[in-house]
PLY file of the C-alpha trace (Angstrom):
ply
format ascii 1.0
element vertex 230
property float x
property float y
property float z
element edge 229
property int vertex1
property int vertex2
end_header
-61.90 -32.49 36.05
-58.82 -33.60 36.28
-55.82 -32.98 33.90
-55.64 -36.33 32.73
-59.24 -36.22 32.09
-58.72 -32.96 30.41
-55.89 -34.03 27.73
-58.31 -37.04 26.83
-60.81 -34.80 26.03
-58.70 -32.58 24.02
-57.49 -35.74 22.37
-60.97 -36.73 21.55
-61.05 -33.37 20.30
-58.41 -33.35 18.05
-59.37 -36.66 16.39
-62.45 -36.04 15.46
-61.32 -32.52 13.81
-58.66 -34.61 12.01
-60.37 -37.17 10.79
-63.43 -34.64 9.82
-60.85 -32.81 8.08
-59.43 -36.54 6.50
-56.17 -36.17 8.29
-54.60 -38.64 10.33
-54.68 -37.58 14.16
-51.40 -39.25 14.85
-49.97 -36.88 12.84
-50.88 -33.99 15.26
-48.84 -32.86 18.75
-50.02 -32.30 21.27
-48.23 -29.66 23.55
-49.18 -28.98 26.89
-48.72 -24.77 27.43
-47.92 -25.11 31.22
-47.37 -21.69 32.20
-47.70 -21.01 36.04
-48.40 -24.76 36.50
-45.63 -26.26 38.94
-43.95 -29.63 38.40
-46.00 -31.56 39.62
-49.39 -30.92 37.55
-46.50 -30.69 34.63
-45.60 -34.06 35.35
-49.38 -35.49 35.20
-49.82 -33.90 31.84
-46.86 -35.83 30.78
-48.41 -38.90 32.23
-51.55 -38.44 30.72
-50.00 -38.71 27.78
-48.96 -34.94 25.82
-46.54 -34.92 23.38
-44.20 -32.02 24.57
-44.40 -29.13 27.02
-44.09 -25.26 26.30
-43.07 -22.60 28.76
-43.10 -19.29 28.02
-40.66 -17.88 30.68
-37.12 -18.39 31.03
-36.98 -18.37 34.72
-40.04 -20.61 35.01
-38.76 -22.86 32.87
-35.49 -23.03 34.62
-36.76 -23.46 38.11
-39.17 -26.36 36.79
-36.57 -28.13 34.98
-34.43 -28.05 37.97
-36.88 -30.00 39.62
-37.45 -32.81 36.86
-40.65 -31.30 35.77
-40.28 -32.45 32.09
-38.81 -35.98 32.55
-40.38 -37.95 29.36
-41.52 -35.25 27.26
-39.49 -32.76 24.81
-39.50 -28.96 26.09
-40.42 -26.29 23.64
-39.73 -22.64 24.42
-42.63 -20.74 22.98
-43.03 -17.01 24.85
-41.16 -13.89 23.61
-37.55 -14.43 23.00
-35.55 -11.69 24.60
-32.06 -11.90 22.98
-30.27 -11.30 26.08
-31.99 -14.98 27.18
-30.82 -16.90 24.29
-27.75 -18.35 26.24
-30.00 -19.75 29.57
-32.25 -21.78 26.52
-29.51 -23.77 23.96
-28.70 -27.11 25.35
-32.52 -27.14 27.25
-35.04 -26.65 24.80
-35.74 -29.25 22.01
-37.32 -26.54 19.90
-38.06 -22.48 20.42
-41.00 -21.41 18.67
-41.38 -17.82 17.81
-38.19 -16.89 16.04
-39.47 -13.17 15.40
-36.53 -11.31 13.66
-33.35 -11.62 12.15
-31.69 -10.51 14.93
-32.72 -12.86 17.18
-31.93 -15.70 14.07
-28.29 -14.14 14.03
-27.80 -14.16 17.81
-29.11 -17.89 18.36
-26.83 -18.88 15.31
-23.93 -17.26 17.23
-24.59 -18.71 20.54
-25.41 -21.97 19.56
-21.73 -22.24 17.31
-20.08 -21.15 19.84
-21.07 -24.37 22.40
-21.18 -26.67 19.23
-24.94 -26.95 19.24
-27.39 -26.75 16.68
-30.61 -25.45 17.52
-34.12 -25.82 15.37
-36.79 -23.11 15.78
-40.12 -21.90 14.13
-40.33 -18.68 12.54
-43.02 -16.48 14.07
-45.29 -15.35 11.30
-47.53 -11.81 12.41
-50.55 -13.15 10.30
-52.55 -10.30 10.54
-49.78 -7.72 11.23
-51.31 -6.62 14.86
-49.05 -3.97 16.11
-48.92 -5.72 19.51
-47.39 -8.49 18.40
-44.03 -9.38 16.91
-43.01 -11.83 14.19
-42.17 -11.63 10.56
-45.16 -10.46 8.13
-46.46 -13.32 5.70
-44.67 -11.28 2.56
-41.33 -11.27 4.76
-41.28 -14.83 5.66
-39.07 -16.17 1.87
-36.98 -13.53 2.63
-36.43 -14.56 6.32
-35.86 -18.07 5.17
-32.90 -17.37 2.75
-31.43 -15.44 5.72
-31.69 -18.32 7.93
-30.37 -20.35 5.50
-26.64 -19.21 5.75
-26.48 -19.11 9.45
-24.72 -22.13 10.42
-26.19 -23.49 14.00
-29.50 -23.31 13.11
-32.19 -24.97 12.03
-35.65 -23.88 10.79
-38.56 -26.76 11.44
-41.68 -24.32 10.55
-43.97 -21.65 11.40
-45.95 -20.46 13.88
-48.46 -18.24 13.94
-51.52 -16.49 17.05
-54.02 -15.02 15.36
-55.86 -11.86 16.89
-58.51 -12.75 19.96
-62.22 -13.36 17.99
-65.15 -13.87 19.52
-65.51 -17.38 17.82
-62.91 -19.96 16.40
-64.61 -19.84 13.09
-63.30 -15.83 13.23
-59.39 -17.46 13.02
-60.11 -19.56 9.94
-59.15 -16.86 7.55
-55.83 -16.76 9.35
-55.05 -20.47 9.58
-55.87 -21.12 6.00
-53.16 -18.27 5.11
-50.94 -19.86 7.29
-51.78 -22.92 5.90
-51.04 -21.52 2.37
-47.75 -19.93 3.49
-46.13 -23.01 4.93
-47.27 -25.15 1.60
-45.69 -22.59 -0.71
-42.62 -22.16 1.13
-41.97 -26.12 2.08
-41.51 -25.84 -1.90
-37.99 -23.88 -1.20
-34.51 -26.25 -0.64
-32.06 -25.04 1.87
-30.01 -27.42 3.44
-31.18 -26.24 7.51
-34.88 -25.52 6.72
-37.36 -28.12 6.89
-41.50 -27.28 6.77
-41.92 -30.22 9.73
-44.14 -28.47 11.37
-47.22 -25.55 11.42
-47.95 -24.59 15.03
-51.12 -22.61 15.55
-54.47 -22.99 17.90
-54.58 -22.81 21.40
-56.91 -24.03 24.11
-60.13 -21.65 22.43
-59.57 -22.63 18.66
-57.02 -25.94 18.46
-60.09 -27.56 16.37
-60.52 -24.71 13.57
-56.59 -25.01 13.38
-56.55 -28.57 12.95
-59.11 -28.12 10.01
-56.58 -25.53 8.69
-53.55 -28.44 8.71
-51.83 -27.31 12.30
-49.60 -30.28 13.19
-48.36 -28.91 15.95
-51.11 -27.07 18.78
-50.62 -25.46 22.18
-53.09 -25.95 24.87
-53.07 -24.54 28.21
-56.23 -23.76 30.18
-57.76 -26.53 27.99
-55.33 -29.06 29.92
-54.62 -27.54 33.21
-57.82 -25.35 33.89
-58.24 -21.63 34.22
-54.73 -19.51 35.21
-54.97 -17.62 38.20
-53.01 -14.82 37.39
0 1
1 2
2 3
3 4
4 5
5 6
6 7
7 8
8 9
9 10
10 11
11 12
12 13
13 14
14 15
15 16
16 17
17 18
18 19
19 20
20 21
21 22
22 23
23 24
24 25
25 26
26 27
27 28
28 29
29 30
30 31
31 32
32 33
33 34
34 35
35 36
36 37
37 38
38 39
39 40
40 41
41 42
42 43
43 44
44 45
45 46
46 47
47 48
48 49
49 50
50 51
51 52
52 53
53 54
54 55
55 56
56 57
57 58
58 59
59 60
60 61
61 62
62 63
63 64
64 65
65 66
66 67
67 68
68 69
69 70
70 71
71 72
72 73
73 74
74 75
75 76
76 77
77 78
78 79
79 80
80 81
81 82
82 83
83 84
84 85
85 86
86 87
87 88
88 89
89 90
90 91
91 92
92 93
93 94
94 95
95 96
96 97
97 98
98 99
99 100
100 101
101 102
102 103
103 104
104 105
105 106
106 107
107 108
108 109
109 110
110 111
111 112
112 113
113 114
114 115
115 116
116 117
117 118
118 119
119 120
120 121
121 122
122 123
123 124
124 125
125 126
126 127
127 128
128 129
129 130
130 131
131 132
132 133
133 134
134 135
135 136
136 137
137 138
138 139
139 140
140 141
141 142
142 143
143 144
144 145
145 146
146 147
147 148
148 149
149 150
150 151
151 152
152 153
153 154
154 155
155 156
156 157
157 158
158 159
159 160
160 161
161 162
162 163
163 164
164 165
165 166
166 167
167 168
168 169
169 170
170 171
171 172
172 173
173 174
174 175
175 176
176 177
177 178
178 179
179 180
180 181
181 182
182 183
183 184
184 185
185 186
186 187
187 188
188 189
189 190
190 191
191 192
192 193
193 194
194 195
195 196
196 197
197 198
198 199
199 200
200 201
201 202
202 203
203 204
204 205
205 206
206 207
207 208
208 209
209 210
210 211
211 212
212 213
213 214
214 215
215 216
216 217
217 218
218 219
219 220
220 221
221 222
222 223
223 224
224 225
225 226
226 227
227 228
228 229
């Protein structure tokens, strides 16, 4: 298959979830998670039509961009944020998912003032507190928000959630719909740099369940560009 092929499936895909779940697909992005992919197979995802790309390296990212890899399509950030990397991202990346700790919220806010940028991120939400991973927990995240709310060069877009590895996609639903839940409630709350645009969650195994869950915002990877060959 090829990876135009590919992203039409997963756009057939993602219709008929939407419209099963009586959402609107247009509504729905579709990023293409091109992690040890080089430019070029980048660049025929962008022809074939994905909404935005996603890197999860800084030095990939940076050698790919160098050579026009993401010419037509915004470029999301979405792997572990090191702190020490902030400064090689602001000014390249539309939007960095995975905002995992105030910390990281204060040094991005610092950065970003100081070269006169504003930069938008997601907050990463631990949904089922997994040791392994990072992120804020789901009781945390109101908290987090009023924090972000008085840093100046920021600003919040959503949440984003990976829920543990199941066996099925039906496994994650429990997950999604409290992610779901979480970005309802808190898109209640008015700050003046925090907007609930968008809820990223699914990936190539479970982008469907997701979408039935209200993701408007899903990363696929192998589902796109075929098995990594780590």
């Amino acid at each position: 298959m090829t990876i135009a092929e590919n992203v039409a499936i997963v756009r057939e895909n993602m219709a008929r979830a939407a419209l099963a779940a009586g959402r609107d697909p247009r509504e729905i992005l579709l990023l293409a998670a091109s992690k040890m992919n080089d430019a070029d197979r980048v660049r025929q995802a962008i022809r074939a039509g994905v909404d935005c790309c996603g890197e999860n390296r800084v030095q990939e990212l940076l050698e790919k961009q160098a050579q026009g890899a993401y010419e037509g399509a915004p470029l999301h950030f979405i792997g572990h944020l090191q702190k020490n990397k902030v400064k090689q991202l602001l000014g390249r990346v539309s939007l960095i998912h995975g905002a995992d700790s105030r910390e990281l919220l204060e040094t991005v806010s610092r950065l970003a003032a100081a070269r006169g940028l504003t930069q938008d991120l997601l907050l990463e939400v631990n949904i089922a507190g997994e040791a392994s991973k990072s992120g804020f927990s789901p009781e945390e995240i109101p908290e987090a928000l009023a924090f972000a709310a008085e840093l100046p060069a920021l600003r919040v877009r959503g949440l984003m959630a990976i829920p543990p590895i199941c066996a099925s996609p039906e496994e994650n639903r429990p997950f999604f719909l409290r992610m779901q839940k979480l970005f309802i409630d808190n898109g209640e709350k008015k700050y003046d740099n925090i907007r609930m645009d968008f809820l990223s969650m699914g990936m190539s195994g479970d982008y469907t369940e997701a979408i039935a869950c209200g993701a408007n915002l899903i990363r696929v990877g192998s589902g796109i560009f075929g098995p990594r060959h780590y």
